[in-house]
PAMIFI-801859 format. One line per field, with one value per residue (C-alpha): x, y, z; residue in one letter. Coordinates in nm, 3 decimals. Last residue first. Layout:
REM PAMIFI-801859
x c(X  ...)
y c(Y  ...)
z c(Z  ...)
residuo c(a  ...)
REM end
This chain:
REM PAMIFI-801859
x c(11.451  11.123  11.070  11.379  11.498  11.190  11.265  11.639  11.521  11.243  11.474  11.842  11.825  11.468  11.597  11.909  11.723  11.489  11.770  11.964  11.665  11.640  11.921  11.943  11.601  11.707  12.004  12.407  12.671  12.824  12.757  12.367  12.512  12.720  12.496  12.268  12.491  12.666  12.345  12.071  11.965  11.638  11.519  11.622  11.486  11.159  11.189  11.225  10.861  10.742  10.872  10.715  10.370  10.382  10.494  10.208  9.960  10.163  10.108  9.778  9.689  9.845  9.675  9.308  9.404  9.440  9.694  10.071  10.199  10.137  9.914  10.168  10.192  10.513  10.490  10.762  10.913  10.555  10.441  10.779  10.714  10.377  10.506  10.781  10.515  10.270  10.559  10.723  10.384  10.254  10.605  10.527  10.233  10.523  10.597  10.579  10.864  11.023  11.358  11.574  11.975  11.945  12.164  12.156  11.790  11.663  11.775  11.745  11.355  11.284  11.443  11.229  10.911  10.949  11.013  10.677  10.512  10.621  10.574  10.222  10.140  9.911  9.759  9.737  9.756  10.055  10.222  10.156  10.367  10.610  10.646  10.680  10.958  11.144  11.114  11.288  11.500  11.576  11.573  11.825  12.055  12.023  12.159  12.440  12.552  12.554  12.940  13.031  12.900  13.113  13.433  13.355  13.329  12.942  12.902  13.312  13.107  12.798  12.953  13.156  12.884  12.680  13.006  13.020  12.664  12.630  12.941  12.805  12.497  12.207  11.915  12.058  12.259  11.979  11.877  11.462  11.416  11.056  10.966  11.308  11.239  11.083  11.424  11.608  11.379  11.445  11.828  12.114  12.400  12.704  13.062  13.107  13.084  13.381  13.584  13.262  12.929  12.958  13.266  13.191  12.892  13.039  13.256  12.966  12.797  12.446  12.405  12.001  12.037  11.718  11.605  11.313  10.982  10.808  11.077  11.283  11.543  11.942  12.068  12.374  12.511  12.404  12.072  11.833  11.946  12.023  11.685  11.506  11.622  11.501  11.155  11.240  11.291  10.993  10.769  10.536  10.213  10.238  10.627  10.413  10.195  10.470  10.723  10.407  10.314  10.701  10.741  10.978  11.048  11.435  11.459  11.843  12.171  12.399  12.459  12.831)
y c(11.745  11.654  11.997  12.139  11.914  11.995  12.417  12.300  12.143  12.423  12.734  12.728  12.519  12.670  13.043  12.990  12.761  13.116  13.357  13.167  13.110  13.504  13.591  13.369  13.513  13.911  13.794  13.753  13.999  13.892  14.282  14.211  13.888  14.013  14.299  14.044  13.875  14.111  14.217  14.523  14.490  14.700  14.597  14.236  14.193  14.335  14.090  13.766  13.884  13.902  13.580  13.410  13.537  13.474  13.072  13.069  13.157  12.876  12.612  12.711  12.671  12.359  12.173  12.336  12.148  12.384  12.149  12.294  12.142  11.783  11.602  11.309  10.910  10.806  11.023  11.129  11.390  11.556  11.521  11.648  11.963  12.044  12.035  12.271  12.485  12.469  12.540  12.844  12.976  12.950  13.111  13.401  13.468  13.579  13.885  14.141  13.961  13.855  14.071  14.211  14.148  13.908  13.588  13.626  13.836  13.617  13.282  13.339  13.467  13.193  12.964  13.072  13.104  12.729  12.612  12.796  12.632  12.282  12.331  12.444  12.622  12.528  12.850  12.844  13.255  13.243  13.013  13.205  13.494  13.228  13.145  13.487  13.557  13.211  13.302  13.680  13.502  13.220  13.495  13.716  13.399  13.337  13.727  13.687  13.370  13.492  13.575  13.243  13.121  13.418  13.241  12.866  12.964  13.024  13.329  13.287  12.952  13.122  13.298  13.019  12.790  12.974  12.940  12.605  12.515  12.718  12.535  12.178  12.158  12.342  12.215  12.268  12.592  12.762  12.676  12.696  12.623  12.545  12.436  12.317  12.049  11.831  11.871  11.732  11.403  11.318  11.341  11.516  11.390  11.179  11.178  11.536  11.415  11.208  11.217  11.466  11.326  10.995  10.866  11.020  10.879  10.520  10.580  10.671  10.320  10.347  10.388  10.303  10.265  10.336  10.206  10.388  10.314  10.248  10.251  9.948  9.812  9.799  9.805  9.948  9.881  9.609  9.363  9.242  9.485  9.789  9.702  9.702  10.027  10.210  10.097  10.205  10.536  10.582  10.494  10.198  10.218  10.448  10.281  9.957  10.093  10.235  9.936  9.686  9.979  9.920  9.549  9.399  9.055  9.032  9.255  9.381  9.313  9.535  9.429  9.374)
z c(-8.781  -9.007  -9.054  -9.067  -9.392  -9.546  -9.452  -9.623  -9.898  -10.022  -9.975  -10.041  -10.356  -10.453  -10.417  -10.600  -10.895  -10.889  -10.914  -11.178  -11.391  -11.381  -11.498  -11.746  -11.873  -11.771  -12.031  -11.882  -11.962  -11.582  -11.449  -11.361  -11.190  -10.975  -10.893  -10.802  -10.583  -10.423  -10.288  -10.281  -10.658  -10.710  -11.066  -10.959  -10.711  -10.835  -11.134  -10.904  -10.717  -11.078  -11.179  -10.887  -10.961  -11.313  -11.248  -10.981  -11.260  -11.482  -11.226  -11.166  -11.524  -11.554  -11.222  -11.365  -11.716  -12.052  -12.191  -12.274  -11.993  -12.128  -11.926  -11.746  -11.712  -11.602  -11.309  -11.079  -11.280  -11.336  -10.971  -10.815  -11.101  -10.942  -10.603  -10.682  -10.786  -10.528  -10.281  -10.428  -10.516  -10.165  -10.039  -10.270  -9.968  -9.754  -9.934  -9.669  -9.493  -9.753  -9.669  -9.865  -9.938  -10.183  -10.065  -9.713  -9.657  -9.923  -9.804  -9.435  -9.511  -9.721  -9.462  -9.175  -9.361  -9.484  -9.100  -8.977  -9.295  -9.185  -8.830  -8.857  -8.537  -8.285  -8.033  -7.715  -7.665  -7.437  -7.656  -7.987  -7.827  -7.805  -8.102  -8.235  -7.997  -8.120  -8.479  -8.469  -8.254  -8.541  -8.851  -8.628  -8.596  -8.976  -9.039  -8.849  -8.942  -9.360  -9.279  -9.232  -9.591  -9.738  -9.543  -9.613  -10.006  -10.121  -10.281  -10.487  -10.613  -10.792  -11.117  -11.180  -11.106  -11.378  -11.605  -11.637  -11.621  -11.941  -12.101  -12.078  -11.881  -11.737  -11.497  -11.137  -11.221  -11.396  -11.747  -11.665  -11.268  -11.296  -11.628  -11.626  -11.391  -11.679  -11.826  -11.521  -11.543  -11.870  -11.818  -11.615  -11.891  -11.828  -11.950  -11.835  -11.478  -11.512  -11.176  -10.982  -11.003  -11.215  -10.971  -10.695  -10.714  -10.758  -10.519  -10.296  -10.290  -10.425  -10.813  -10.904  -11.319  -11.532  -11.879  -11.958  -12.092  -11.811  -11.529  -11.652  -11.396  -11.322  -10.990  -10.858  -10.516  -10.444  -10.587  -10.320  -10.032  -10.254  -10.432  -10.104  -10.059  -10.333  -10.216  -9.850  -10.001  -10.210  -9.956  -10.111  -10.231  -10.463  -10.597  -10.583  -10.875  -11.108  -11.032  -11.204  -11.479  -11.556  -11.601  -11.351  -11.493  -11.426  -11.152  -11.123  -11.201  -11.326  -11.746  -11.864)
residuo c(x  x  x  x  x  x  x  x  x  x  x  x  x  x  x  x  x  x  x  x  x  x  x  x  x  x  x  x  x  x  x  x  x  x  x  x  x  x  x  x  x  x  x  x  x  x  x  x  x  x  x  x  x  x  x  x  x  x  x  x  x  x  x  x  x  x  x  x  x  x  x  x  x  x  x  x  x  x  x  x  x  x  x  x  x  x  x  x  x  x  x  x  x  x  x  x  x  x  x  x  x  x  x  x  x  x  x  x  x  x  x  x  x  x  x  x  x  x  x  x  x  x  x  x  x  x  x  x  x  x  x  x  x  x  x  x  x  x  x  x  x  x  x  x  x  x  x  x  x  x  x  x  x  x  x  x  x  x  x  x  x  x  x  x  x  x  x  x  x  x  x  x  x  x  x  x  x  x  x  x  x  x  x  x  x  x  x  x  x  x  x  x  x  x  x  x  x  x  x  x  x  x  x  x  x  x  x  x  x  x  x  x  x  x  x  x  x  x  x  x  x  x  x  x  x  x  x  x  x  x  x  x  x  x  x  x  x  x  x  x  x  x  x  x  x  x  x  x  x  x  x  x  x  x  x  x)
REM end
């Protein structure tokens, strides 16, 4: 039994009205029209939009190893490599063995300290840029905020002096939204300006991952460096880390 959905939705038609059209509100109207899953062609795939939370459960947790992460989960492994986000099967297994006892109600309480120094450290700044009239950009103010929550909580340093790894962070998650959005995409492996600065970013953030690393001051990393795992896995894990408690949250503050 098919879900319903668009009968004569061909897929350069969905590719131009999802750029003119939030993405959102586009997924929405096909709630509306159709319920609570919706089958349609995006280009060459054959894509199901799965609504009601059931349902979710359902894929997500009852038989999640019935179901793979897909096309668009590999393209994010240029990024995130096999981390915890990306990986499946026995890998993600143990990965969110190795993650879970660092994120249990009690270890999650304990980070308050450090979040509530990040905020006043914030607020004072701010208003130091009140008496001098100056703007701020809310958006980068709220991505310094949770990169330096995330790495003082999770890595036990701070990013102060490293703020300009933020840049990378950003350009390259940006890169990969454009790749796993597109239909249409240069290979990776093409000289284009958008590649190379994707992979110049890439070296930066690896780097700034290595120094962790080679100087572990958390649980975490010494967690890892004990679990038998290779400096690639180890590193994948660190960066999918970063993202997850990074780049969605400072969005998330932004528009709050």
């Amino acid at each position: 039994m098919k879900a319903p959905g668009p009968k004569s939705f061909t897929g350069l038609k969905l590719f131009f009205l999802l750029r003119k059209k939030n993405h959102l509100h586009f997924f929405k109207d096909f709630h509306d029209a159709y319920g609570d899953v919706v089958r349609f062609r995006f280009g060459p795939l054959l894509v199901h939009l799965v609504v009601h939370p059931d349902h979710i459960k359902q894929i997500l947790v009852v038989n999640r190893d019935k179901y793979i992460k897909g096309k668009a989960y590999k393209r994010l492994k240029a990024l995130l490599g096999s981390g915890i986000i990306t990986s499946e099967g026995e890998v993600w297994k143990q990965q969110r063995r190795l993650a879970q006892p660092f994120f249990t109600p009690s270890t999650i309480a304990s980070f308050d300290q450090a979040m509530v120094d990040v905020a006043q450290e914030t607020a004072q700044k701010w208003e130091q840029i009140a008496t001098e009239n100056r703007a701020i950009s809310v958006v980068d103010e709220m991505i310094s905020i949770t990169a330096k929550a995330i790495t003082r909580t999770m890595f036990g340093t701070d990013i102060e002096e490293d703020l300009n790894i933020c840049e990378s962070f950003t350009y390259a998650l940006d890169y990969v939204s454009r790749k796993t959005s597109s239909i249409l995409t240069t290979p990776g492996a093409f000289p284009t300006r958008d590649n190379r600065l994707f992979q110049s970013h890439m070296k930066k953030i690896h780097a700034y991952i290595d120094t962790l690393v080679a100087n572990p001051r958390s649980p975490l990393l010494t967690t890892l460096l004990e679990a038998s795992l290779s400096d690639q896995e180890i590193r994948d894990y660190l960066v999918t880390i970063f993202f997850a408690g990074h780049e969605t949250t400072s969005l998330l503050l932004s528009w709050t």
